[in-house]
FIKOL-204055 format. One line per 3 residues: number of its first residue (from 0); their letters; for each residue x, y, z of C-alpha. Coordinates in nm, 4 decimals, padded with zeros to 6 digits. Layout:
N
NUM = a = X:Y:Z | ...
END
This chain:
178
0 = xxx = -00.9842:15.1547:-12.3930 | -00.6581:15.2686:-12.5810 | -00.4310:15.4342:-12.4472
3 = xxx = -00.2277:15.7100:-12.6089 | -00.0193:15.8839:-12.3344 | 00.1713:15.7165:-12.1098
6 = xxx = 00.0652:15.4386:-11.9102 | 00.2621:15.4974:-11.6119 | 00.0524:15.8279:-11.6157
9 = xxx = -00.2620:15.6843:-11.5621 | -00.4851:15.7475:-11.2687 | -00.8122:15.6364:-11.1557
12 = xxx = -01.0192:15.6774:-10.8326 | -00.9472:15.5173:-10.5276 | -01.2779:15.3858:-10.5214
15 = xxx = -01.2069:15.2161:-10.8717 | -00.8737:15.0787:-10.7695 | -00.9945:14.9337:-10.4191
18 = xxx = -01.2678:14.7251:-10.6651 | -00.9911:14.6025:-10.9201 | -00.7519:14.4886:-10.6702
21 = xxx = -01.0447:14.3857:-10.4603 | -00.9751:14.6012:-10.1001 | -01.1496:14.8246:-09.9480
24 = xxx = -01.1307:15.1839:-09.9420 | -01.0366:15.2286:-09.6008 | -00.6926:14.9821:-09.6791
27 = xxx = -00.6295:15.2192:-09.9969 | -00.5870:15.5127:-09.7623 | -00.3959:15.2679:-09.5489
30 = xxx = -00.1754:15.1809:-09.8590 | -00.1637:15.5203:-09.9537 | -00.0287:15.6434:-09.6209
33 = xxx = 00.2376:15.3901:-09.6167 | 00.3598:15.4886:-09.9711 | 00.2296:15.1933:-10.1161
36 = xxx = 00.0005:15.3132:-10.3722 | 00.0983:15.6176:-10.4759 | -00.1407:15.9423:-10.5006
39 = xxx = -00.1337:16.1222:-10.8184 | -00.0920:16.5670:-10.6261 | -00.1912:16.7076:-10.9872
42 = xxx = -00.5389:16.5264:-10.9123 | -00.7982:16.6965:-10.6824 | -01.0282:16.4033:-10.6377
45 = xxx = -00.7291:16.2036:-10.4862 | -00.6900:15.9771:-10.8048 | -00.3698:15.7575:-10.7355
48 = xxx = -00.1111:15.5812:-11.0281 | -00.2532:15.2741:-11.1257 | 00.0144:15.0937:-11.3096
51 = xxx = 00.2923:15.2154:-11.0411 | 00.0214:15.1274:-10.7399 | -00.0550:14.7370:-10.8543
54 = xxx = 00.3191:14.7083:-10.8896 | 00.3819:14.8025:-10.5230 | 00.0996:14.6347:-10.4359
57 = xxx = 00.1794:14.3247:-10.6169 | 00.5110:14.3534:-10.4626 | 00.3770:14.3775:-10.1016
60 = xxx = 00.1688:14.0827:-10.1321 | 00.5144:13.8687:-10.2444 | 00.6885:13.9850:-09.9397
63 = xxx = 00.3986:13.9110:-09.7058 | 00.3552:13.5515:-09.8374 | 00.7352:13.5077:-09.7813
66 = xxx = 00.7202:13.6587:-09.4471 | 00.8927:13.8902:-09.4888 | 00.6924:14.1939:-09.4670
69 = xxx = 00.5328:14.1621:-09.0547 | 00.4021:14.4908:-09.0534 | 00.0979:14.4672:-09.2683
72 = xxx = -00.1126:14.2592:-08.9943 | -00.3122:13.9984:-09.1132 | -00.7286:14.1423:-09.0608
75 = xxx = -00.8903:13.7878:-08.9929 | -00.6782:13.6882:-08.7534 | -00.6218:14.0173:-08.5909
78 = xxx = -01.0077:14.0471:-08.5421 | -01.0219:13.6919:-08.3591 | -00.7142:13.8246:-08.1932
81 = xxx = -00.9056:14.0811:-08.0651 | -01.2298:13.8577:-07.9950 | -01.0188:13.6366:-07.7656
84 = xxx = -00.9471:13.9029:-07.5276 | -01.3051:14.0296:-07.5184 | -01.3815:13.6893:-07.4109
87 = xxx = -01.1490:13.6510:-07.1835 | -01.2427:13.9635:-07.0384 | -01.6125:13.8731:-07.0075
90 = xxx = -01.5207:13.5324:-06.8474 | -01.3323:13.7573:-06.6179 | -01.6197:13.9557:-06.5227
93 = xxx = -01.8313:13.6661:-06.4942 | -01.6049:13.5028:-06.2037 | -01.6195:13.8293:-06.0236
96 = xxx = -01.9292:13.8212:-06.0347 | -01.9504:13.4620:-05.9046 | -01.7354:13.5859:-05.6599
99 = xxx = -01.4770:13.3157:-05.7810 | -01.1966:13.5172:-05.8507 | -01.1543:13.8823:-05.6848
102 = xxx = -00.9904:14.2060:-05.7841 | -00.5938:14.1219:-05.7119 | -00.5603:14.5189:-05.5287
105 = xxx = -00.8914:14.4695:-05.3540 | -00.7462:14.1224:-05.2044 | -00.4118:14.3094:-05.1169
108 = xxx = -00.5763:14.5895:-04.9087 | -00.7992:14.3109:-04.7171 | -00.4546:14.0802:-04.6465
111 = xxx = -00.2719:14.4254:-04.5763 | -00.5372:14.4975:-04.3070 | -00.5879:14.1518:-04.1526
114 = xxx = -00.1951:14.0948:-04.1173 | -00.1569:14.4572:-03.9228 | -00.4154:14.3400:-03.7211
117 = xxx = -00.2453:14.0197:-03.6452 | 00.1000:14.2125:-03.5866 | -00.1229:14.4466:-03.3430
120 = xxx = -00.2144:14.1468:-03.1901 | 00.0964:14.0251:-03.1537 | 00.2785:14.2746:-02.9991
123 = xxx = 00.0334:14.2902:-02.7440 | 00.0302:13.9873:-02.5885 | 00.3365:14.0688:-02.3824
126 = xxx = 00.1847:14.3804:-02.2116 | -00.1310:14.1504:-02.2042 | 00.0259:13.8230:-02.0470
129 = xxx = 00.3290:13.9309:-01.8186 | 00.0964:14.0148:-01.5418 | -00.0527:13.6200:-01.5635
132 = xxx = 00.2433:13.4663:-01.6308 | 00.4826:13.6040:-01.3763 | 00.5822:13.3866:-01.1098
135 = xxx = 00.4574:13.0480:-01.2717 | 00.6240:12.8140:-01.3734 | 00.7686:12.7266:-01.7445
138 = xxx = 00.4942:12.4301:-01.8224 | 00.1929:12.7161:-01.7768 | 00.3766:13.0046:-01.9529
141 = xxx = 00.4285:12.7474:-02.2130 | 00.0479:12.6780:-02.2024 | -00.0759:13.0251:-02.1289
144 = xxx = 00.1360:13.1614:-02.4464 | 00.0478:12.8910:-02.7056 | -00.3291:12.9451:-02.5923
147 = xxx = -00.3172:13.3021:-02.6612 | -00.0963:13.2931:-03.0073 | -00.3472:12.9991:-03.1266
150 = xxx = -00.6490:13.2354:-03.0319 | -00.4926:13.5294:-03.2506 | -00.3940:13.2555:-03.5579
153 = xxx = -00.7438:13.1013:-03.5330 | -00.8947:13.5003:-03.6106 | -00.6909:13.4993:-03.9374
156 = xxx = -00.8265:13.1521:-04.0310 | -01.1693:13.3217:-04.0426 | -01.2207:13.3711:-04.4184
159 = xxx = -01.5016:13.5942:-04.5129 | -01.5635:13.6589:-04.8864 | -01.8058:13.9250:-04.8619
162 = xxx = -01.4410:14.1044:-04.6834 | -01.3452:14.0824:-05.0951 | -01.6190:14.1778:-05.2164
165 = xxx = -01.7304:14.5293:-05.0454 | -01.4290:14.6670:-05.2001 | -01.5294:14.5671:-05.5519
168 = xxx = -01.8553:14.5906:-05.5588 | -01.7422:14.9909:-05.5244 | -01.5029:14.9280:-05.7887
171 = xxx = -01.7518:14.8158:-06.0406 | -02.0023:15.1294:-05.9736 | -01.7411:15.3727:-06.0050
174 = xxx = -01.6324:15.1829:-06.3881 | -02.0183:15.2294:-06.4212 | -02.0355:15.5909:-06.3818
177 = x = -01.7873:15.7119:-06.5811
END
């Protein structure tokens, strides 16, 4: 092809550029957008400047090899980036599911009730055990209090799962519904 006006004038498609500097069209716009390659306004089917648009281009791809440039992310490793943490999610799911690992609010609410329990407990005993206690001596207040305070302790000690799990097996049918 020769070329009589100006070179720097030239424009093709963005179709044809994404081919010759072997991109797709999608990172064109993407290029375009960030002033990259540069559109050509006079041209209604979006042409862009090709000589002006493999300089910048050209330039880019110095800068990102120097590392300079960090803004222009890197696709491949991006994408297994991004495939990472949808496997780490699904391994996620897959413990709850196990019921090896549980929801870190539903397992707050569960330890929030147990320990007011355990507090109600607690400050009961003393209305509960002054009328036994009174009048004996130290040995079997001793006794009669450790008995008790053991007997409220041993309740905590009773782990349940399924206590864990009602919570989130809610949780999942309401992420479910929506």
């Amino acid at each position: 092809m020769k070329v009589a006006e100006d070179p720097k004038k030239i424009t093709v498609s963005q179709a044809n550029f994404a081919r010759a500097v072997g991109l797709t069209s999608g990172r064109v716009s993407q290029l375009i957008q960030e002033g990259v390659v540069i559109r050509d306004d006079k041209d209604a089917r979006g042409g862009v400047f090709l000589v002006q648009s493999i300089r910048n281009y050209d330039a880019l791809k110095n800068r990102s090899r120097k590392g300079e440039d960090d803004d222009d992310p890197d696709y491949i490793s991006e994408k297994a980036k991004h495939e990472r943490v949808k496997r780490e999610l699904s391994e996620l799911r897959l413990a709850q599911s196990e019921a090896s690992v549980y929801d870190a609010r539903t397992v707050e609410m569960v330890m929030i009730e147990m320990l007011s329990n355990l507090r109600a407990q607690l400050l009961g005993l003393p209305s509960k055990l002054a009328p036994l206690i009174e009048g004996q001596g130290k040995d079997d207040i001793y006794q009669t209090l450790t008995v008790e305070i053991e007997e409220k302790l041993s309740e905590l000690s009773e782990y349940e799962p399924n206590l864990f799990m009602q919570d989130e097996a809610a949780e999942v049918t309401d992420e479910n519904s929506t």
